[in-house]
N, C-alpha and C positions, 0 to 999 in steps of 0.2 A: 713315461720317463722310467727308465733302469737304475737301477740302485748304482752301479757307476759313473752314470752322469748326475749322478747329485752333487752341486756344487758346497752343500752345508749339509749335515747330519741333521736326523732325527730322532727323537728320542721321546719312545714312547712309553714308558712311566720308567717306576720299579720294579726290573724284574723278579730280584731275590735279596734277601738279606742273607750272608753262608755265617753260619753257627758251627763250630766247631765242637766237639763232642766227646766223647768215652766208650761210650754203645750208640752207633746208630739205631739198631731197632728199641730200644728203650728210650732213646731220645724221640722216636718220631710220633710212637705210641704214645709220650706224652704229650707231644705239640699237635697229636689228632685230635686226643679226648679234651683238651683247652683252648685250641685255638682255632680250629676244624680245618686243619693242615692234611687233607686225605683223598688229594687227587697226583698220582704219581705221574711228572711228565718225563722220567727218566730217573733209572738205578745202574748205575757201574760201578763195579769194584775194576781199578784200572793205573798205571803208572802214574805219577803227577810229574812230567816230563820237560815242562813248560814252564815252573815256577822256579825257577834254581836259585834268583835273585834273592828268595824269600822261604828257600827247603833246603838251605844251609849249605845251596850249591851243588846236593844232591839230588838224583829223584826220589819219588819216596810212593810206595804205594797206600793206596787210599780207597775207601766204600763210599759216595756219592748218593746223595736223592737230590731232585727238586721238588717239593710238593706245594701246594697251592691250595687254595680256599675259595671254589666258584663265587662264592660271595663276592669278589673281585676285591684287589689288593696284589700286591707284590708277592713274591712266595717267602719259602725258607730252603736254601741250598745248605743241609744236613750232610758234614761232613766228617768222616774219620777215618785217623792213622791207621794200618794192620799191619803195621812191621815196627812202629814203632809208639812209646806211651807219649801222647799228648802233653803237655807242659802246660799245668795254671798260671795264672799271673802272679808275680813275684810279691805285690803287693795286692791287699781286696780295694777292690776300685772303688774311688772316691769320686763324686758329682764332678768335672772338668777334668779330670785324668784325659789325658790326650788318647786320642782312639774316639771308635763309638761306645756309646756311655748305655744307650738303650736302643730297643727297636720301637716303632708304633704302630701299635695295632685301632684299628679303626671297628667303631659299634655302633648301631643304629636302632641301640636300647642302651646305652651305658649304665641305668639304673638296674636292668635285668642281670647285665654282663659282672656286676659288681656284687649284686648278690650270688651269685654263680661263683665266684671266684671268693667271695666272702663263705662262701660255706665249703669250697676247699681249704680253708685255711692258706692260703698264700698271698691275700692280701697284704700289701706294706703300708697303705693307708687310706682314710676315706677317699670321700671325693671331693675333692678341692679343683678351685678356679683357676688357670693361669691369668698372667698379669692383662690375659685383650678379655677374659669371663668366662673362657672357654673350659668346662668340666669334665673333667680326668680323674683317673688314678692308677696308680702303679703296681705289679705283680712281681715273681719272681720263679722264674722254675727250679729246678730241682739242682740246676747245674751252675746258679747264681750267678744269671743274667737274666739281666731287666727290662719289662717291658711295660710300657705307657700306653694304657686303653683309653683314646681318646673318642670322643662322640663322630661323626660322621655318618650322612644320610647314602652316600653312593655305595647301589648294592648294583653289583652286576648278573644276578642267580639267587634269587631267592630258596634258600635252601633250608632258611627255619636256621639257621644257626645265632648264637648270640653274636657274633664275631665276624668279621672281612679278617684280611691279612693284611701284610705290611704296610703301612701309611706312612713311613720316612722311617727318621730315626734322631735322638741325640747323638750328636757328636761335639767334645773336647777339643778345644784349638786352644794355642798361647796365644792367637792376636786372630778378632772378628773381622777386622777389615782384610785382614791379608787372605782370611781364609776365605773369602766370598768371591775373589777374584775366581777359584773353583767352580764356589759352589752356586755362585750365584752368575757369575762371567761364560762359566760354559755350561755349568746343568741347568741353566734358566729359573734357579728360585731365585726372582726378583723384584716378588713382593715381597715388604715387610710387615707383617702384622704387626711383633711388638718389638723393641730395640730397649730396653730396660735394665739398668745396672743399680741393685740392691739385695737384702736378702730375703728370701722367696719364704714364705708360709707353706707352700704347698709343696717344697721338695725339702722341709726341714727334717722328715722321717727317713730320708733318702741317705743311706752312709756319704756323710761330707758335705751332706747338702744346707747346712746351716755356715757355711761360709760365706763370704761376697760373692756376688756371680754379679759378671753380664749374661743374659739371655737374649737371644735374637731369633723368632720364630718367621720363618721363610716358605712360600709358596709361588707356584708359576701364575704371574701373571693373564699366561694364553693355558688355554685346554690342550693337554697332550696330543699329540695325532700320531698316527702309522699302526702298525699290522696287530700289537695286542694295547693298544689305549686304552681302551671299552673295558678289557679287563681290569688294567692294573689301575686305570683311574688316577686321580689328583692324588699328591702327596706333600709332606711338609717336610722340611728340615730344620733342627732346630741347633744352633749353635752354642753352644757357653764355655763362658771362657772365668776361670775362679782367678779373683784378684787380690787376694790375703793367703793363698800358698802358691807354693810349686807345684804345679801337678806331673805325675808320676806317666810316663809312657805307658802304655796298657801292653805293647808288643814287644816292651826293650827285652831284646834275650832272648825271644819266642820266635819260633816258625810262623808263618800262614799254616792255616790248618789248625794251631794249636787249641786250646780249648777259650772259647767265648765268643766274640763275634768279629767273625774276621773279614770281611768287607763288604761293601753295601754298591749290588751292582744293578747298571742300567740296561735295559734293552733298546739299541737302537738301529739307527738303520744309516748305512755311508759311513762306513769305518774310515775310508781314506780321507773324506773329510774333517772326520774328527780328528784323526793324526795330524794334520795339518794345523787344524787349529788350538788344539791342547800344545803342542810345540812351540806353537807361534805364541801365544799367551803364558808359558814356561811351565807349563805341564808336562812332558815328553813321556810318551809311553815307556814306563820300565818296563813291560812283558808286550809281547805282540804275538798271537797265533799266527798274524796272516805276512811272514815272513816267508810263506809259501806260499802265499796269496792265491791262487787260485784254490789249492785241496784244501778243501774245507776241513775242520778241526772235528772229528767225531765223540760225541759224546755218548754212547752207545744209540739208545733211542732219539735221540737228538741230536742234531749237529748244526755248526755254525765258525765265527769267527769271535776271538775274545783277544781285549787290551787291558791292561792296568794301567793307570796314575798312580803319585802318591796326591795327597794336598799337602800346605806348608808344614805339618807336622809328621807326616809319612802315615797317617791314614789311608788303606787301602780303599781305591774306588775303581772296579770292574766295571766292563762295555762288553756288551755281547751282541751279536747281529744275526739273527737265529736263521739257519737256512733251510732246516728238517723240523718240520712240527708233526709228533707221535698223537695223532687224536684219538686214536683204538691201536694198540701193539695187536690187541686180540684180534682184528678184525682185520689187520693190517694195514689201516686207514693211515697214510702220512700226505703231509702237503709240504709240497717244495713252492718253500716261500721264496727263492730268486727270481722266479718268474714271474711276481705278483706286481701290481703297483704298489712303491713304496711308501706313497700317502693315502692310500686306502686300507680303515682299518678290515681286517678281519671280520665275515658274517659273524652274528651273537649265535646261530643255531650252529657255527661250526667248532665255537669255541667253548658254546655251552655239550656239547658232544665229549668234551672231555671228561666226562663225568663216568663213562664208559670206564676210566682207569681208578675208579676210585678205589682205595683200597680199605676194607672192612674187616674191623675189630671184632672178632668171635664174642657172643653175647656171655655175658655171665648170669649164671643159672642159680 
C-alpha cells in the first residue's frame, strides 16, 4: 500500500514537543545535560514562511533543532527568534491556563531520576501519586517551563540515561468534553485512566495548583504503528480544566515561536486523510505545507509535509509526515521514507543508527 491510497491516517506517536526559547544553544545544552536530549535529527536557521496565521502575518526568521533521546520518547523542537526578541507570557502560568501547562517526560528509575534532579536543586516537589497511584514529580528549567517525570518502563536504546523524552504533556482547556472530541476523536487517546474533579495533593506546590481542577488522564487504547512507533512509543495526555477561576490564555498577545511551549506535534502518515477527517469533525487545518502537495517542505536535513489544528481553545497541535530521514549527515546516510510501507515500522538497528548524530558536550576538567 502507498501512503496515497491510505484511506485513514496513521499516527505514530509524538514526534516533538517545540519549546520556544532565548538562546538556542544554551537551551539545548541544558535539555542534554537533564534530559538526555543529544541526538541532532536536524538544525536550520531559515525563514518561517508558512506560519503567518500565528507570526503576526509576517515571516520571521528563526534557528531550529529537533533532538531526541534514543531512550525512545518524543523529542524537543528547540526553537528561536534572530530578528526578533521572543515575548514571555503576560501572566506566570497558573495550573489550567489554556495552552499546554507541561511536557512529560518518562523514567524507568523515577527514584534515581528524582534524586538527580533533587541534587540540581530544581525540584518543585517530592513524589507524589496521581489520583489512578501513579508516581511523579515535577521540575522546572531555567526558562520556567514545566515538566512532569513520570515512571514508565518503555525504553527503546538503552543508553544508561536516567530519562526517555516526551511522554504527552498537560494541557489547559475551558470544557474536557468539547476538548476530547480532538484529543481523543482524532489523536486516539481513548482510554481513560482517571476522570476526577477535586483538589489534587500532588499539584498543590504547582503555581495555582491548589485550586479545583477536573483532571482527565488519557492514553491509546491500541499500540501506535507506522514508520518511527518503536521510537516514540506510548504516550498520555492529560487534560485540566480549573473550575474556581478564569483561566488566563498562555498565547493571548503572543506569536508561535514565542517563549514556552508552543505546540505539541504528531508524526504521522496520509496527510490527505487526516485533512479530511480533522475538517469533517471541525478541526480544519489553519496551516498546511502540502498546498503544493507534491514538493515536499525542506527542513534542511529533513524534509516532509506539515499541518496545524487549533483545539477548542486555540492550542496549537502540529502533523508532520516525514519524507527524508538524516540517519548520518556525516556519512551521508538518508532514507526516503515515501517509498517505504506505511504500516511497517522502521528497522530498531536503523533507528538506533542515529546515534551517529549525537551531539557531545566538551568534558569539564
Amino acid at each position: 500500500m502507498r501512503r496515497g491510497e491510505l484511506k485513514e491516517k496513521i499516527i505514530s506517536g509524538i514526534q516533538q514537543i517545540g519549546i520556544g526559547v532565548g538562546n538556542l544553544r544554551e537551551a539545548w545544552k541544558w535539555y542534554r545535560e537533564h534530559f538526555g536530549m543529544d541526538i541532532r535529527v536536524f538544525e536550520e536557521k531559515a525563514i518561517a514562511d508558512l506560519m503567518l496565521p500565528y507570526t503576526g502575518g509576517q515571516p520571521q526568521a528563526r534557528h531550529a533543532a529537533l533532538a531526541l533521546n534514543l531512550q525512545g520518547g518524543g523529542g524537543f523542537e528547540i526553537w528561536q527568534y534572530t530578528k526578533r526578541i521572543p515575548v514571555p507570557p503576560k501572566n506566570r502560568i497558573h495550573l489550567g491556563d489554556l495552552g499546554i501547562n507541561a511536557a512529560k517526560i518518562k523514567s524507568s528509575n523515577l527514584y534515581a531520576s528524582y534524586q538527580f534532579f533533587q541534587n540540581k536543586g530544581i525540584n518543585i516537589n517530592g513524589i507524589s501519586k496521581d489520583p489512578a497511584g501513579g508516581e511523579h514529580f515535577f521540575v522546572k528549567d531555567p526558562y520556567d517551563n514545566l515538566f512532569q517525570v513520570v515512571s514508565d518502563d518503555s525504553i527503546f536504546r538503552n543508553e544508561k540515561k536516567l530519562t526517555g523524552a516526551t511522554f504527552g504533556a498537560w494541557i489547559g482547556v475551558s470544557n474536557i468534553d468539547r476538548a476530547r472530541k480532538l484529543y481523543s476523536g482524532i489523536l486516539g487517546y481513548d482510554d481513560v485512566i482517571y476522570d476526577v474533579e477535586e483538589k489534587f495533593d500532588d499539584l498543590s506546590d504547582l503555581p495555582g495548583g491548589n485550586h479545583l481542577f477536573r483532571r482527565v488522564l488519557l492514553k491509546h487504547s491500541k499500540n501506535v504503528r507506522g514508520t518511527f512507533s518503536r521510537l516514540f512509543g506510548p504516550s498520555q495526555i492529560e487534560l485540566v480544566e480549573v473550575k474556581d477561576r478564569r483561566p488566563n490564555k498562555i498565547y493571548e498577545g503572543r506569536q508561535w515561536g514565542d517563549l514556552g511551549f508552543i505546540h505539541l506535534c504528531y508524526d504521522i502518515i496520509g496527510m490527505d486523510a487526516l485533512r479530511k477527517e480533522c475538517e469533517a469533525k471541525g478541526f480544519p487545518f489553519t496551516v498546511d505545507s502540502t498546498h503544493k502537495h507534491d514538493v515536499t517542505f525542506d527542513m534542511g536535513e529533513a524534509a516532509g509535509h506539515f499541518s496545524y489544528v487549533e483545539d477548542p481553545d486555540g492550542t496549537l497541535i502540529e502533523f508532520v509526515e516525514t519524507h527524508k530521514l538524516p540517519v548520518s549527515k556525516r556519512l551521508g546516510w538518508y532514507i526516503n521514507l515515501r517509498k517505504r510501507n506505511p504500516e511497517k515500522p522502521l528497522a530498531n538497528w536503523i533507528l538506533k543508527a542515529l546515534k551517529y548524530n549525537r551531539v557531545k558536550d566538551k568534558k569539564k576538567h
